[in-house]
C-alpha positions as CSV (number, residue, x, y, z in Angstrom):
1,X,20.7,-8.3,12.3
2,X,19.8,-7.2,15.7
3,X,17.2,-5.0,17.1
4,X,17.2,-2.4,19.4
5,X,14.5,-1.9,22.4
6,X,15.7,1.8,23.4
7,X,14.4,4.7,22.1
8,X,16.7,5.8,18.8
9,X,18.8,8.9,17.6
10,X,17.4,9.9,14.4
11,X,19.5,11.5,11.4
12,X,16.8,11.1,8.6
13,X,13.0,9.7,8.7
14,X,10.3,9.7,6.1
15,X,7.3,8.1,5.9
16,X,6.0,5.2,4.2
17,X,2.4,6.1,2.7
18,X,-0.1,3.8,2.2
19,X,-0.7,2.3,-1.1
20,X,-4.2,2.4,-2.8
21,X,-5.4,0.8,-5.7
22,X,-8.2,2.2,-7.0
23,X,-9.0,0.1,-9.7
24,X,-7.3,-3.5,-9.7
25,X,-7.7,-5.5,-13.1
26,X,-6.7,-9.0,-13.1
27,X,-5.9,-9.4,-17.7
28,X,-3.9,-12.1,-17.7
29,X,-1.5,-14.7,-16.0
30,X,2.4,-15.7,-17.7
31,X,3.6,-18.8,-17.8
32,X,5.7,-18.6,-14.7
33,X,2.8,-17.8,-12.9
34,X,2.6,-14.3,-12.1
35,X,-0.6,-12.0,-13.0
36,X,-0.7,-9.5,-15.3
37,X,-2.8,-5.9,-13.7
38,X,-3.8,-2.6,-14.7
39,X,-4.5,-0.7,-12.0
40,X,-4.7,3.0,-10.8
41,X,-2.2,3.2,-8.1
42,X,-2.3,6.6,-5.7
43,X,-0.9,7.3,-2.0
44,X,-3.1,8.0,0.9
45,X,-1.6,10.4,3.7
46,X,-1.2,7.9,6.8
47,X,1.3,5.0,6.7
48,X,4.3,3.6,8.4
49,X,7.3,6.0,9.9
50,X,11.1,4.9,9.2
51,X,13.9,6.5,10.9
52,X,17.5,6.1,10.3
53,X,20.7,7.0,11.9
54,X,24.5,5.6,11.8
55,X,25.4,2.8,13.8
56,X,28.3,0.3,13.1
57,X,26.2,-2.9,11.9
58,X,22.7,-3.2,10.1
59,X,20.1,-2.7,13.0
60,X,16.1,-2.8,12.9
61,X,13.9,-1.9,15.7
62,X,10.1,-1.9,15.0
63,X,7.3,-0.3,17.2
64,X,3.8,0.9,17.1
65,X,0.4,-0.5,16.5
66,X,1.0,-3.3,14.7
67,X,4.9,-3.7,15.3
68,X,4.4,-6.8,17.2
69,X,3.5,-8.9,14.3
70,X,6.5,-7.5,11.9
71,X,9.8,-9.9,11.6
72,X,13.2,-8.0,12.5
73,X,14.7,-10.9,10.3
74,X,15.5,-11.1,6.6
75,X,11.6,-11.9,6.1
76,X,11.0,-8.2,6.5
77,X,10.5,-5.9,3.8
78,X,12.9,-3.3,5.2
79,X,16.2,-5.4,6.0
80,X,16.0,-7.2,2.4
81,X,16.0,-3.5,1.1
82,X,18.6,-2.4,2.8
83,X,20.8,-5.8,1.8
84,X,19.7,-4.9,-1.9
85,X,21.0,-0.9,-1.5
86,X,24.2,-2.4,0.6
87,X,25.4,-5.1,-1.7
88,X,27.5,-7.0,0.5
89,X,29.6,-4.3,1.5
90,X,28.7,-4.5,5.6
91,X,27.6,-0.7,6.1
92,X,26.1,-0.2,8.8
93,X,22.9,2.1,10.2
94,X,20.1,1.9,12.5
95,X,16.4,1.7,11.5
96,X,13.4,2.6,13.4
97,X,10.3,1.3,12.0
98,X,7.1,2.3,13.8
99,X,4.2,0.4,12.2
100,X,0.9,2.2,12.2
101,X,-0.3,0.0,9.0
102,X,-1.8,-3.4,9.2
103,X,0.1,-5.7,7.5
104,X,-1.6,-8.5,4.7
105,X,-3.7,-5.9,4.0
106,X,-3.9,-5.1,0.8
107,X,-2.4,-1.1,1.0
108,X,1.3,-2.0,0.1
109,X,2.5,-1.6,3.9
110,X,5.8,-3.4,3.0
111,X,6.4,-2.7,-0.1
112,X,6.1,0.8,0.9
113,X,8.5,0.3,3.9
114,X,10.8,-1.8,1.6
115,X,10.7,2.0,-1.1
116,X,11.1,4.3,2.0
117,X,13.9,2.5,3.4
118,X,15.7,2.7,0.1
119,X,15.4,6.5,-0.2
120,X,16.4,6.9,3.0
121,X,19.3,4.5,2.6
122,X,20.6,5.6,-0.6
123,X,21.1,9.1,1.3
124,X,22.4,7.8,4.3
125,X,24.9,5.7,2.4
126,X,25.6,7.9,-0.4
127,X,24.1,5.4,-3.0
128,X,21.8,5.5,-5.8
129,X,18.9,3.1,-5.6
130,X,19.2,0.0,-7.9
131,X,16.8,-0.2,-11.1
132,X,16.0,-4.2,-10.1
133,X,13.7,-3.2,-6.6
134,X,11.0,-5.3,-8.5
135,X,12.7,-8.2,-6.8
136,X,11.8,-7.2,-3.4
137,X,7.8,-7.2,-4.5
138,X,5.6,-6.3,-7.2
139,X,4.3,-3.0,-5.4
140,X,7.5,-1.7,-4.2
141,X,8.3,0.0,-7.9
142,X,5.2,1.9,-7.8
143,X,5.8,3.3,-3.8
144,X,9.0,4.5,-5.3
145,X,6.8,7.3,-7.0
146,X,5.6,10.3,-5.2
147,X,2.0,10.9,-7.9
148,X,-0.7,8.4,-8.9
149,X,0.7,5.7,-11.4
150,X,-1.0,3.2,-14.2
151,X,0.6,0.3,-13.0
152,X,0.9,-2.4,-15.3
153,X,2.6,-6.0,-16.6
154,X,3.6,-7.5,-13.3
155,X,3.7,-3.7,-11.8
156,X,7.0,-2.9,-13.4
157,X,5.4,-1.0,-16.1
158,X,4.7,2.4,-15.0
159,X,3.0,5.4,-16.3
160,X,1.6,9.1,-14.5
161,X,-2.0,9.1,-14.3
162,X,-3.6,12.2,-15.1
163,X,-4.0,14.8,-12.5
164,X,-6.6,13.8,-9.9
165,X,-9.1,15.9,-8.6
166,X,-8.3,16.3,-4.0
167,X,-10.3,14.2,-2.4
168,X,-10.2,12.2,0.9
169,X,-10.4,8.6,1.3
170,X,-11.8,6.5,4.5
171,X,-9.3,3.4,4.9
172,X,-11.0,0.2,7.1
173,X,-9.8,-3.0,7.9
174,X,-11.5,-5.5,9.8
175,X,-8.2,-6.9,11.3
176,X,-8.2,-9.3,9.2
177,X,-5.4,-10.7,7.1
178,X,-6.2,-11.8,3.4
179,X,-3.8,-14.2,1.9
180,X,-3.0,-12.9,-1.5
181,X,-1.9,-16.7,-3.0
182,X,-5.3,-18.0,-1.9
183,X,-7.4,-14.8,-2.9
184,X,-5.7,-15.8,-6.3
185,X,-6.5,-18.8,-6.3
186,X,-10.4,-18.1,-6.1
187,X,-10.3,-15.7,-8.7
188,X,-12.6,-17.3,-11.9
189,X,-11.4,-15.7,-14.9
190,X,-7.7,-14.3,-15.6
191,X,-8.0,-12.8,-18.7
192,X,-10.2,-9.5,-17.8
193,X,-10.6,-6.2,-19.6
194,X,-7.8,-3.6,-18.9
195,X,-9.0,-0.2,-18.1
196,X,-9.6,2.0,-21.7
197,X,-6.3,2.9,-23.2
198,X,-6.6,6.8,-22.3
199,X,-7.6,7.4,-18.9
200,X,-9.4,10.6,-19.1
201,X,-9.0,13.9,-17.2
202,X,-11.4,14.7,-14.2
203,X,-12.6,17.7,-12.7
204,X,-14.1,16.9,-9.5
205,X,-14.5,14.4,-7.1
206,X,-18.3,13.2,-8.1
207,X,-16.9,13.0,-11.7
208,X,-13.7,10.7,-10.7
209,X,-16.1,8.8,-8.8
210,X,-18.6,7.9,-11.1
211,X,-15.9,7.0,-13.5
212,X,-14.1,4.9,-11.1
213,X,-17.6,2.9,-10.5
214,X,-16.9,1.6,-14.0
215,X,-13.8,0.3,-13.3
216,X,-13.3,-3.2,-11.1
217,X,-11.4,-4.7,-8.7
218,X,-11.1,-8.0,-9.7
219,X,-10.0,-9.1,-6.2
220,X,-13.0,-8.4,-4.3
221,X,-15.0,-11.3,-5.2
222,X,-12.4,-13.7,-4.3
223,X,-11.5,-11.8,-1.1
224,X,-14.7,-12.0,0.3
225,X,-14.7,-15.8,-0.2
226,X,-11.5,-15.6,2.1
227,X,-12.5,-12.9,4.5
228,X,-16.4,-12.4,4.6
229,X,-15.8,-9.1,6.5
230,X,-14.9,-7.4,3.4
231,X,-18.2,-7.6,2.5
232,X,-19.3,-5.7,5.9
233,X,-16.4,-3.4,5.2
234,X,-17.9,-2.5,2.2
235,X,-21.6,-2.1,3.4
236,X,-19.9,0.3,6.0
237,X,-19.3,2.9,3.8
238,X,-22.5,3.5,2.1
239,X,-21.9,7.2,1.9
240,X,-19.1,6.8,0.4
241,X,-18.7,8.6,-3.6
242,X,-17.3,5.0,-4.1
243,X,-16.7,1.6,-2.1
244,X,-14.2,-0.7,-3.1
245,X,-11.0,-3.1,-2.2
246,X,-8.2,-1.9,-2.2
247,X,-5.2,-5.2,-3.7
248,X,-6.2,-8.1,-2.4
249,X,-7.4,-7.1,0.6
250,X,-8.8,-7.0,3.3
251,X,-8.8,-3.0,3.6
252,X,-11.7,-1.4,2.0
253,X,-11.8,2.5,1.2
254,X,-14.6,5.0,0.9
255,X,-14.0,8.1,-1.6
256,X,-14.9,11.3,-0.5
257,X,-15.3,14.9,-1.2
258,X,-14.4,16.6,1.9
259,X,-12.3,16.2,5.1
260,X,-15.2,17.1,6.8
261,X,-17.0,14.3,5.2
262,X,-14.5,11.8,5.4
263,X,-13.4,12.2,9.4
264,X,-17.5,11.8,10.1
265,X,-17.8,8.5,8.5
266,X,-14.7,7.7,10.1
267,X,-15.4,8.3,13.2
268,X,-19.1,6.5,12.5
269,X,-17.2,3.4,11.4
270,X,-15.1,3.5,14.3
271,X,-18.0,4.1,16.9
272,X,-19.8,0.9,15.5
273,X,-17.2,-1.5,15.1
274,X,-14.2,-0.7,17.8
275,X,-12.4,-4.2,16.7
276,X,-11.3,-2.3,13.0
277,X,-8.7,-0.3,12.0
278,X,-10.2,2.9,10.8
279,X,-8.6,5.7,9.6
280,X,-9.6,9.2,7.5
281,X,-6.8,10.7,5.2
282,X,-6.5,12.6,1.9
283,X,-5.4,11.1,-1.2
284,X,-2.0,12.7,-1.7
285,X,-1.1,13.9,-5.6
């Protein structure tokens, strides 16, 4: 693996969207450890950028925001995907990664990398993409799909949601990096109520909302044990149809009706605390 510092050619790009869970529900735990979820999975319209184009050998550069923190190495998302798709067989291509996410942060930012890179690979190369992705991480099934998912099991268990009603979401992260092992390992009970069997249908925002405020996220407890900032997060978005964790953290969203209402809470956020990340995008169907 090498990486590349100049500016690339591009034959195909796509992005990576953030991944939201809007309800996390810790039921159980197997024996080999893993956690058993149910969770309402959807996309929100701001994430990472991947670019790909031929080259000889298997190349990653990474840029943007938060690129300095990524590995160009076999420990990132994007290069393991790409030795999944290849096989062994020593194609080549160049990838561009600009990273606008924040990574430990409880949206998916790898995982959804890792799913993007595949798609964009398995045209590139001609290849379809392998059923066993689930190896690469839990999330990266469920940033395979382009609509909101019931994501259960381990997350290889997969299921359309119901059509959502548009709204916009307010994405904040105080920087700070939640360890999902250790926000685990505070979490008191295992064996938690899934969400009702049926999700129902909902016809606007306020009704979504006031649904979702009956749901959990077993997480956030925990997380706030780890980072106390959640908590802050949380208290940010008080005007917010709903506050909650998104994973395991640390990136909170607000749900909102509006653009309008969404980009001036934003920008609020932003105003008062410069260190975040803050960001304002719609929840993409």
């Amino acid at each position: 693996m090498t990486t590349q510092g100049a500016a690339l050619g591009v034959a195909n790009a796509g992005f990576a969207w953030a991944k939201v869970n809007l309800t996390l529900h810790v039921t159980g735990q197997r024996s080999d450890g893993y956690h058993l979820l149910d969770s309402l999975v959807v996309r929100a319209g701001v994430g990472d950028r991947i670019a790909v184009s031929p080259s000889d050998q298997l190349e990653l550069f990474i840029d943007g925001p938060y690129g300095g923190a990524a590995p160009h190495d076999d420990r990132n998302l994007v290069v393991r995907a790409a030795r999944l798709l290849d096989a062994g067989a020593g194609r080549g291509a160049r990838l561009h990664l600009t990273k606008n996410l924040p990574a430990a942060a409880g949206i998916g930012g790898g995982s959804a990398d890792a799913a993007t890179a595949l798609r964009l690979l398995s045209a590139h190369w001609g290849l379809p993409v392998p059923e066993d992705v689930a190896r690469l991480g839990a999330d990266v099934p469920v940033c395979l799909h382009d609509t909101p998912q019931r994501m259960e099991g381990i997350g290889e268990r997969l299921t359309p949601a119901p059509k959502l009603p548009p709204c916009w979401l307010v994405l904040i992260n105080p920087n700070k990096s939640a360890a999902t092992p250790e926000v685990f390992s505070r979490l008191e009970s295992r064996a938690n109520a899934p969400m009702p069997k049926e999700l129902p249908a909902f016809t606007s925002a306020p009704a979504f909302a006031a649904w979702l405020a009956t749901q959990r996220n077993d997480l956030e407890a925990p997380a706030i044990q780890v980072v106390p900032e959640v908590a802050e997060c949380l208290g940010s978005l008080q005007d917010a149809l709903l506050a909650r964790m998104s994973g395991s953290g640390a990136t909170c969203f607000g749900l909102y009706e509006t653009e309008a209402l969404a980009q001036r809470a934003a920008t609020r956020i932003a105003a008062a605390q410069p260190g975040w990340w803050v960001t304002a995008a719609p929840m993409l169907g």
